[in-house]
C-alpha positions as CSV (number, residue, x, y, z in Angstrom):
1,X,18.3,4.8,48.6
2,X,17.1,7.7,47.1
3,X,19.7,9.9,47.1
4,X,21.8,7.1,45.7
5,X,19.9,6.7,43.0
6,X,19.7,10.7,42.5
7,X,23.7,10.6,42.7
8,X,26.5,11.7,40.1
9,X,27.1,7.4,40.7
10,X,23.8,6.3,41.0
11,X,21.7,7.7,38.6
12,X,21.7,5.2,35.3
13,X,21.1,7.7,32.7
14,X,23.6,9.9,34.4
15,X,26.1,6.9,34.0
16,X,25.3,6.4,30.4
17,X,25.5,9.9,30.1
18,X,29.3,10.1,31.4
19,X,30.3,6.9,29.6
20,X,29.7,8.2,26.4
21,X,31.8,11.1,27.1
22,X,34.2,8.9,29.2
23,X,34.5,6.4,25.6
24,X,35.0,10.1,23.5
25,X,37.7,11.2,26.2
26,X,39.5,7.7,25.9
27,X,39.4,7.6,22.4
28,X,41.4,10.7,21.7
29,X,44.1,9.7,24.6
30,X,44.3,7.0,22.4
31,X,44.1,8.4,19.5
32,X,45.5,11.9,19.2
33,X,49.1,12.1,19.0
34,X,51.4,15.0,20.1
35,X,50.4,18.1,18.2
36,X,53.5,18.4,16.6
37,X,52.9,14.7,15.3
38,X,49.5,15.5,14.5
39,X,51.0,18.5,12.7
40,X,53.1,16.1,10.6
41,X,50.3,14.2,9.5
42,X,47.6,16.8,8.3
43,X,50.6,18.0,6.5
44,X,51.5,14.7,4.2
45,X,47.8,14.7,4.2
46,X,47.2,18.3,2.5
47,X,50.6,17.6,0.5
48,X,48.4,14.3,-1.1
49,X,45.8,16.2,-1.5
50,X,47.1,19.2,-3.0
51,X,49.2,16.9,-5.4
52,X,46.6,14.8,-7.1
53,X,43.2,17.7,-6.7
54,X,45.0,21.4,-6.5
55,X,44.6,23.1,-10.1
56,X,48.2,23.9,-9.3
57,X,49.2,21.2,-7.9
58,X,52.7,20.2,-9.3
59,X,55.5,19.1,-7.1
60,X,57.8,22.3,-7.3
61,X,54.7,24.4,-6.2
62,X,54.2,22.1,-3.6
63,X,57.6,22.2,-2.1
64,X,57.6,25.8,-3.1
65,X,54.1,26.5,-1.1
66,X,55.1,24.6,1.9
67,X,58.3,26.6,2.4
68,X,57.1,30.1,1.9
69,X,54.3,29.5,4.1
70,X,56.2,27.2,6.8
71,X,58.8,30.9,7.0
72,X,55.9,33.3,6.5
73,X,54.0,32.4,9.4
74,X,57.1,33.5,11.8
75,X,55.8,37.1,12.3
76,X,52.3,36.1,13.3
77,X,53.9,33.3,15.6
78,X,55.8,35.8,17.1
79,X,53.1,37.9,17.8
80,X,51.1,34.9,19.6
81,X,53.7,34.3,21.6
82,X,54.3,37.9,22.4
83,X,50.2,38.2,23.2
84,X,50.5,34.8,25.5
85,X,53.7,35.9,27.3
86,X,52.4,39.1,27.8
87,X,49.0,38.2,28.9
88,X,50.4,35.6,31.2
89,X,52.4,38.4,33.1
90,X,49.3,40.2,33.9
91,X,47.5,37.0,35.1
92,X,51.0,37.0,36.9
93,X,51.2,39.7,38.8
94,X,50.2,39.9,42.8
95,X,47.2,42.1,42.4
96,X,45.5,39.8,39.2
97,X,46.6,36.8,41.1
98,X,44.9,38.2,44.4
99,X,42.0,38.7,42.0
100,X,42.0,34.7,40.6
101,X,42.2,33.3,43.9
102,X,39.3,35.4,45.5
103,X,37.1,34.2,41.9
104,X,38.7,30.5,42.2
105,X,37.4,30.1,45.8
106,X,34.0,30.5,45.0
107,X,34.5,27.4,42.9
108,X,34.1,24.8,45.6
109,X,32.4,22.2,43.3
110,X,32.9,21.1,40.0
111,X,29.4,22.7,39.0
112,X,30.6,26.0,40.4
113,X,33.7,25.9,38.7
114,X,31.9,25.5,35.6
115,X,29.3,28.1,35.9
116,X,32.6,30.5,37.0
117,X,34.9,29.9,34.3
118,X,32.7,30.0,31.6
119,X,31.4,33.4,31.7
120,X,34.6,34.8,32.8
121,X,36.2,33.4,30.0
122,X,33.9,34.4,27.7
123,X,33.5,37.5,28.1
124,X,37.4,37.7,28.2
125,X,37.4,36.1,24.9
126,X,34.6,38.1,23.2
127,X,36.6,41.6,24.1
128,X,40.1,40.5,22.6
129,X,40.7,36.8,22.0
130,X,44.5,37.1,23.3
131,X,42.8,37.7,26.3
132,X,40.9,35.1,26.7
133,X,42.9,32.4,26.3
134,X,45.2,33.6,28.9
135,X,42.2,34.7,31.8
136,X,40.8,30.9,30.8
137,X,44.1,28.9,31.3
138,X,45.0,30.7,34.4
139,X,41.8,31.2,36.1
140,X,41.4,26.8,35.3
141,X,44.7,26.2,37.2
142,X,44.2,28.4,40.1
143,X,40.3,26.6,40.2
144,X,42.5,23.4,40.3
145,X,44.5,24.1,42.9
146,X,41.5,24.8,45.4
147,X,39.3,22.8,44.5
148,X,38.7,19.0,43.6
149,X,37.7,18.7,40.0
150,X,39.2,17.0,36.5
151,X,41.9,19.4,35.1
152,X,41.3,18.3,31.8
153,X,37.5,18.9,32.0
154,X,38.3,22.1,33.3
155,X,40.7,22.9,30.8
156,X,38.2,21.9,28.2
157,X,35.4,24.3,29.8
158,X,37.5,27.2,29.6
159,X,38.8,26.7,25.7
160,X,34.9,26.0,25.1
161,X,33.8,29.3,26.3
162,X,36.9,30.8,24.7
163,X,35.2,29.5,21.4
164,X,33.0,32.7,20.8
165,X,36.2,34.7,20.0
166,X,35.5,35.2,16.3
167,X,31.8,36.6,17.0
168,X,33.3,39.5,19.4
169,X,35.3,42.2,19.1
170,X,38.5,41.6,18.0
171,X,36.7,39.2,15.2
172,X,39.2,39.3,11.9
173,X,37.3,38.9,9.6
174,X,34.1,41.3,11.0
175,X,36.2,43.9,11.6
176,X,38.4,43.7,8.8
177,X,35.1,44.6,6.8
178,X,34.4,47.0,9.1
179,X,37.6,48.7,8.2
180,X,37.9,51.0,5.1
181,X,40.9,50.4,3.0
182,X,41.9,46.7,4.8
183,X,43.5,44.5,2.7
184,X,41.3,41.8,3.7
185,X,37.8,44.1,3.5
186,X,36.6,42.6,0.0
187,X,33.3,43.6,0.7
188,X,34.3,47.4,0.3
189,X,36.4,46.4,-2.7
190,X,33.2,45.2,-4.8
191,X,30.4,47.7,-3.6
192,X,32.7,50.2,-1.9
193,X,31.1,49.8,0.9
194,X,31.9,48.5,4.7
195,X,29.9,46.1,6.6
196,X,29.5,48.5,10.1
197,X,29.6,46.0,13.4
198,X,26.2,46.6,14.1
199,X,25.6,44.3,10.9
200,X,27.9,41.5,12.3
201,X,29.3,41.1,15.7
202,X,26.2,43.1,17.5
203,X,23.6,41.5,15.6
204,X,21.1,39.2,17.1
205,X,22.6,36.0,14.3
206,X,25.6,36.6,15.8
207,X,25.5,37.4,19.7
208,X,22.3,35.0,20.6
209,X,24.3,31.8,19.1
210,X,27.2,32.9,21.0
211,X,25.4,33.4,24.6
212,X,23.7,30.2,23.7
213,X,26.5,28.1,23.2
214,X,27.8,29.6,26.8
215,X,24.8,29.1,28.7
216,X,24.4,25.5,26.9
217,X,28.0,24.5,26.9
218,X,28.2,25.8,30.6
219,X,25.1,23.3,31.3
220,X,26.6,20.4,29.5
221,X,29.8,20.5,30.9
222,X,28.1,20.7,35.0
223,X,26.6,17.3,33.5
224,X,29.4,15.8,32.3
225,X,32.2,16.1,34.6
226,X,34.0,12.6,35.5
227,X,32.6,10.6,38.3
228,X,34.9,11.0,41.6
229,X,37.0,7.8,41.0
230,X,37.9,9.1,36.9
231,X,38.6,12.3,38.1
232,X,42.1,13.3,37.3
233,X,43.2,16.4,39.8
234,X,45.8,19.3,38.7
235,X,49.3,17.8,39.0
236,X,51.6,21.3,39.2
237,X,51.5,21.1,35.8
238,X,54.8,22.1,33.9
239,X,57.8,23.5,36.3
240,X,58.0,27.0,36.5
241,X,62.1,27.7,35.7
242,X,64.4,28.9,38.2
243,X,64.6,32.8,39.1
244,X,68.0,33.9,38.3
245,X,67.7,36.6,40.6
246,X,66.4,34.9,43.7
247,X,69.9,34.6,45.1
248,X,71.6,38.0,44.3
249,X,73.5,39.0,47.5
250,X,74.7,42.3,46.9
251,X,71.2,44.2,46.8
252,X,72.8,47.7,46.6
253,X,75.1,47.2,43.7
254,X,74.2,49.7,40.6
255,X,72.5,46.3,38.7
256,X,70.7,45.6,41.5
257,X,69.1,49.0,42.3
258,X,68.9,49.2,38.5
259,X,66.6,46.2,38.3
260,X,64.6,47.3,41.0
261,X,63.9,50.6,40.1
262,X,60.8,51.9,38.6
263,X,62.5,54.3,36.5
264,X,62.4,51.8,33.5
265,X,59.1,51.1,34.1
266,X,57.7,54.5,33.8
267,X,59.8,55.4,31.1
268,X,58.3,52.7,28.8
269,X,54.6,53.7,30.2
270,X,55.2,57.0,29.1
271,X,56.6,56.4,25.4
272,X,53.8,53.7,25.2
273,X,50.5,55.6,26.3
274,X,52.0,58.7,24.5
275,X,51.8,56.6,21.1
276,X,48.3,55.9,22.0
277,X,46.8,59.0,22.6
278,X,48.3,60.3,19.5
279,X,46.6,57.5,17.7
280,X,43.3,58.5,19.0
281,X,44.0,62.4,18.8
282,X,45.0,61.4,15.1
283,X,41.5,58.9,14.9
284,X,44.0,56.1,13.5
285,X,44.0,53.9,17.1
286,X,42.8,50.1,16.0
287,X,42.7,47.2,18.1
288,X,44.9,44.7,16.1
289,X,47.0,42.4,17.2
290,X,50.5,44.7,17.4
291,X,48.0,47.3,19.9
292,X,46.6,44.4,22.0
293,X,50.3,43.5,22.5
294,X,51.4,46.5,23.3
295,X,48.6,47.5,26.1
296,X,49.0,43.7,27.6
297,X,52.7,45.3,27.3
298,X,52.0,48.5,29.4
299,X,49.0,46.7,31.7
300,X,51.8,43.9,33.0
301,X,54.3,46.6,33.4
302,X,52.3,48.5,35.4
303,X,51.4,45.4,37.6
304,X,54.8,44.0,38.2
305,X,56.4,47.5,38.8
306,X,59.5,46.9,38.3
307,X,61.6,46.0,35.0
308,X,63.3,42.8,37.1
309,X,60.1,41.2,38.2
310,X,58.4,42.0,34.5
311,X,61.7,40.0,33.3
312,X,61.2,37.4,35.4
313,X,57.6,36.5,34.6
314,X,57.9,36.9,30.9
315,X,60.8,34.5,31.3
316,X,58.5,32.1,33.5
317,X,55.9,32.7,30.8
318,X,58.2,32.0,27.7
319,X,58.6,28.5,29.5
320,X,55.5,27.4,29.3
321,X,54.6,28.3,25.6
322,X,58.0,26.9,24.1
323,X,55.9,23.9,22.4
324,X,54.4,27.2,20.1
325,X,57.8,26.8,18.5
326,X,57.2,24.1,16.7
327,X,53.5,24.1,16.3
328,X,53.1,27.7,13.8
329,X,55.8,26.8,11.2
330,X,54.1,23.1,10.5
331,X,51.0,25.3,10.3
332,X,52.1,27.8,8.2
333,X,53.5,25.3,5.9
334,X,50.1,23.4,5.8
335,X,48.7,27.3,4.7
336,X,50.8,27.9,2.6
337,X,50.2,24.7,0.5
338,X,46.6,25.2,0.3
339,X,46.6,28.6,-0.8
340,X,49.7,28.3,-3.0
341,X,48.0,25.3,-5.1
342,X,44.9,26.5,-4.9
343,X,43.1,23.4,-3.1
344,X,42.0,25.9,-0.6
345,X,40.1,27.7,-3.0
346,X,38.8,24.8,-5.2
347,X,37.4,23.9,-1.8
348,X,35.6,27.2,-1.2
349,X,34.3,27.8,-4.6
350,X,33.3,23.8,-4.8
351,X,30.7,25.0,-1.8
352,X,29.7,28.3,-3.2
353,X,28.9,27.1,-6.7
354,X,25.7,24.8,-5.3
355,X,24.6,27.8,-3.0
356,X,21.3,29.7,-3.2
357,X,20.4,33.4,-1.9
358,X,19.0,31.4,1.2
359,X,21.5,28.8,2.0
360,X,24.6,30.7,0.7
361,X,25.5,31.4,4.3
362,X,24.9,28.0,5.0
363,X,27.2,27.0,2.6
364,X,29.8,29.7,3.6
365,X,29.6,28.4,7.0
366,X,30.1,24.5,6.4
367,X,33.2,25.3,3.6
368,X,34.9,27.3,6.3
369,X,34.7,24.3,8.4
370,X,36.1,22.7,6.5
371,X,38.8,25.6,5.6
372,X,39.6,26.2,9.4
373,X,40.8,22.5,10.1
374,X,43.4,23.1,7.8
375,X,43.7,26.9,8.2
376,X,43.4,27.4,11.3
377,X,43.4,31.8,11.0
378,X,40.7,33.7,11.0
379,X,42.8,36.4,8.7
380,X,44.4,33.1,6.8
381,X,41.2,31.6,6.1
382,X,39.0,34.8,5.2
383,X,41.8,35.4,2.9
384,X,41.0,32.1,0.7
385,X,37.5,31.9,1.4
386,X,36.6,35.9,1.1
387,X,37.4,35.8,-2.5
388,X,34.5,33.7,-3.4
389,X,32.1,34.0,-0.5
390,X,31.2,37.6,-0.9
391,X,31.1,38.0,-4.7
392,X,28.6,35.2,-4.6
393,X,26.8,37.0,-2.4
394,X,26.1,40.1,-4.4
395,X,25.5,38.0,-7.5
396,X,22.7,35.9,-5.4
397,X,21.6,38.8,-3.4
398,X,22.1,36.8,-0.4
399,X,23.2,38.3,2.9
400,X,26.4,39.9,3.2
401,X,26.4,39.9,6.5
402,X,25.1,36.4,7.3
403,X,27.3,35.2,4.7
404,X,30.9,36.6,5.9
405,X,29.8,35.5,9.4
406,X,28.9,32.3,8.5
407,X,32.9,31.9,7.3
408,X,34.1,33.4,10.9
409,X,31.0,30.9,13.2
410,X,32.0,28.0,11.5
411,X,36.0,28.8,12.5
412,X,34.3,29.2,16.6
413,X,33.1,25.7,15.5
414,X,36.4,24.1,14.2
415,X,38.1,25.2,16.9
416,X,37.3,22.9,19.0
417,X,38.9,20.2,16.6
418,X,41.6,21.7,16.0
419,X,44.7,21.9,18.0
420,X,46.2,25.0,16.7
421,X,45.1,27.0,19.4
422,X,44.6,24.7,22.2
423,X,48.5,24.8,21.9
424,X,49.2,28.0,24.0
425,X,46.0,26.8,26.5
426,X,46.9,23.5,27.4
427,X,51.0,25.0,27.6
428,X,49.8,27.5,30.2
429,X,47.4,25.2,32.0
430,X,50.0,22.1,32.2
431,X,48.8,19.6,30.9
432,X,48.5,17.3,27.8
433,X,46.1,18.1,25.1
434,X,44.4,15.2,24.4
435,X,41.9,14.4,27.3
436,X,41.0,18.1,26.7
437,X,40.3,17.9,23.1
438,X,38.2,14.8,24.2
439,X,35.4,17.1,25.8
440,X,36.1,19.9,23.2
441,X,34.7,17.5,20.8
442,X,31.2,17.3,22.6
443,X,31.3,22.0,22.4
444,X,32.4,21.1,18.7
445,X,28.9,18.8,17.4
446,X,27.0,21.1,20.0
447,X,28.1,24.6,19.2
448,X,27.5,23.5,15.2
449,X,24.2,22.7,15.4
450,X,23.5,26.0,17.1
451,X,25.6,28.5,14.4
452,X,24.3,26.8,11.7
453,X,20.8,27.0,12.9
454,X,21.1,30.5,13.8
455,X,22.5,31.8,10.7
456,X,19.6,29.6,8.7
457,X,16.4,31.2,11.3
458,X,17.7,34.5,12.7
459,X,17.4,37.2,10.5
């Protein structure tokens, strides 16, 4: 009797516990369209919005907004594609994939899997965010495959963990005022002066709500997964395509021994690690997001060996982020309107205007949740909220530092609400988006009450 009561089953609080989360879960099946549907709807919402409350908020502007942003978002789509693809032919190569399966077997219960995947992930995503999301989606679906647990719940743990992104290194908004002479680095343009990272990302406001919301996410999640008979296992998820080389007969034609040769390979190696070490002879070498892609670039090369079997997973990999396609441009039509009418702004500056020196990074912080739902960029955001946030800031003689971080937590936070970039997780994982944004809800009221207390107590 005892250790029924003491059971996942038989414990009552425990079953309270999991049918709150269980009712959260259903709702959003329920709920939560397709994100390109979804995508449809914050738009005529913003376009509402923007019409009757945006200072410039005409109907040509509108129209006007919506198209340059829809069109000028397809260089940065392009680029997440490029970091996915090229992330998930790393994760797809025989030595990485040797690598997952020896980390994935340790993860014989769903508490295991849990405490695995969400430092692994996180400390993926807190080195480059690119990288995160790939390690987390792949390293959930080989967990899957081994061991009995809810995909969906596992999904969700690795996109949680993935949510410190914006409080590591490659954080946008950080290191763009880290940076002297970024566009974006509006700090140095009113004091000329940068905000070093040992004021933002490695500061104790920053990094202890971060490793809390790991440790305390990590916890929450061992708690909550499905009881056995809710649990829904990994299913394949999407089909990978067809090799078209698979069946080539004549394996000593010139194509053939072409494909297969490692000439390529070590050609592109060379012109690509030359170009980095004159960066750094040069001191110019910065981790954006056109560098990250280019060392995924070189690091798959180098795994797969040969140009034919890099070909062949990027191919593979460009399958299973298609649905990216349509998500950016609805995105970057949504940005566009807010900044072009200047509803994003009126937002912002509707937040900083009842701020004090103490609760200005409060302020900054709950704006940019707002901001990020609808703006979902770190860059895109920073660039409408930035403009007011830091001014304010050396007017009140408020924290710099608190308060520009406060804008890049809160988009950690929103994150988990917004499916922008559980696109490309749930794409690579297999599986539909909204059971996972169910439990991403649960990291999204947790992980706010932890930023926002952080950046109000910790110096």
């Amino acid at each position: 009797m005892s250790s029924d009561k003491n059971s996942p089953t038989g414990n009552p609080e425990t079953r309270r516990g999991r049918g709150v989360v269980a009712g959260i879960v259903f709702m959003f099946e329920k709920v939560m369209p397709d994100p390109f549907v979804l995508s449809i709807g914050i738009t005529m919402a913003v376009l509402l919005f923007a019409y009757f409350f945006a200072p410039q908020g005409d109907l040509p502007n509108i129209l006007k907004s919506w198209f340059t942003g829809a069109f000028g978002i397809l260089a940065f789509a392009l680029q997440m594609i490029l970091i996915l693809a090229t992330g998930f032919a790393i994760a797809d190569a025989a030595p990485v994939q040797r690598g997952l399966k020896a980390v994935a077997w340790r993860a014989q219960t769903p508490a295991k899997a849990a405490m695995i995947i969400f430092p692994v992930v996180a400390v993926a995503a807190w080195l480059n965010w690119g990288l995160g999301l790939v390690v987390g989606a792949l390293l959930a679906r080989e967990i899957a495959k081994q061991t009995r647990v809810d995909f969906a719940w596992l999904v969700a743990g690795s996109y949680s963990a993935w949510s410190i992104c914006n409080s590591g290194l490659s954080s946008s908004i950080a290191l763009s005022q880290a940076s002297h002479g970024n566009a974006l680095n509006f700090v140095e343009k009113a004091t000329g002066q940068i905000v070093p990272l040992s004021q933002t990302i490695f500061s104790p406001f920053v990094f202890v709500p971060a490793f809390l919301v790991v440790v305390v996410m990590g916890l929450i999640f061992v708690k909550i997964h499905p009881a056995d008979a809710d649990v829904v296992v990994f299913a394949g998820g999407a089909p990978e395509t067809a090799n078209p080389h698979a069946k080539t007969t004549d394996l000593n034609s010139f194509a053939a021994r072409a494909e297969r040769s490692m000439v390529g390979t070590l050609l592109l190696l060379a012109l690509g690690i030359a170009y980095i070490v004159m960066l750094f002879q040069d001191g110019e070498f910065e981790l954006d997001i056109n560098m990250t892609i280019l060392l995924f670039f070189l690091i798959g090369l180098a795994l797969q060996r040969t140009p034919i079997a890099y070909a062949d997973s990027i191919r593979r990999a460009a399958h299973q982020t298609g649905s990216m396609l349509l998500q950016y441009p609805m995105y970057g039509g949504i940005m566009g309107i807010m900044r072009g009418t200047g509803l994003a702004a009126a937002i912002s500056k509707g937040f900083v205007a009842v701020a004090t020196p103490v609760t200005l990074p409060l302020w900054a912080f709950m704006s940019s949740l707002v901001i990020t739902l609808l703006i979902p960029s770190a860059g895109g955001h920073w660039a409408v909220d930035g403009p007011f946030v830091v001014p304010a800031a050396l007017a009140l003689k408020a924290s710099v530092p608190h308060s520009i971080m406060g804008v890049a937590m809160a988009e950690n936070v929103s994150n988990m609400l917004q499916p922008f970039w559980a696109v490309p997780v749930v794409a690579i994982a297999g599986i539909r988006i909204q059971r996972v944004m169910g439990y991403t809800a649960i990291t999204f009221a947790v992980s706010l009450v932890i930023y926002a207390l952080s950046l109000w107590l910790i110096p």
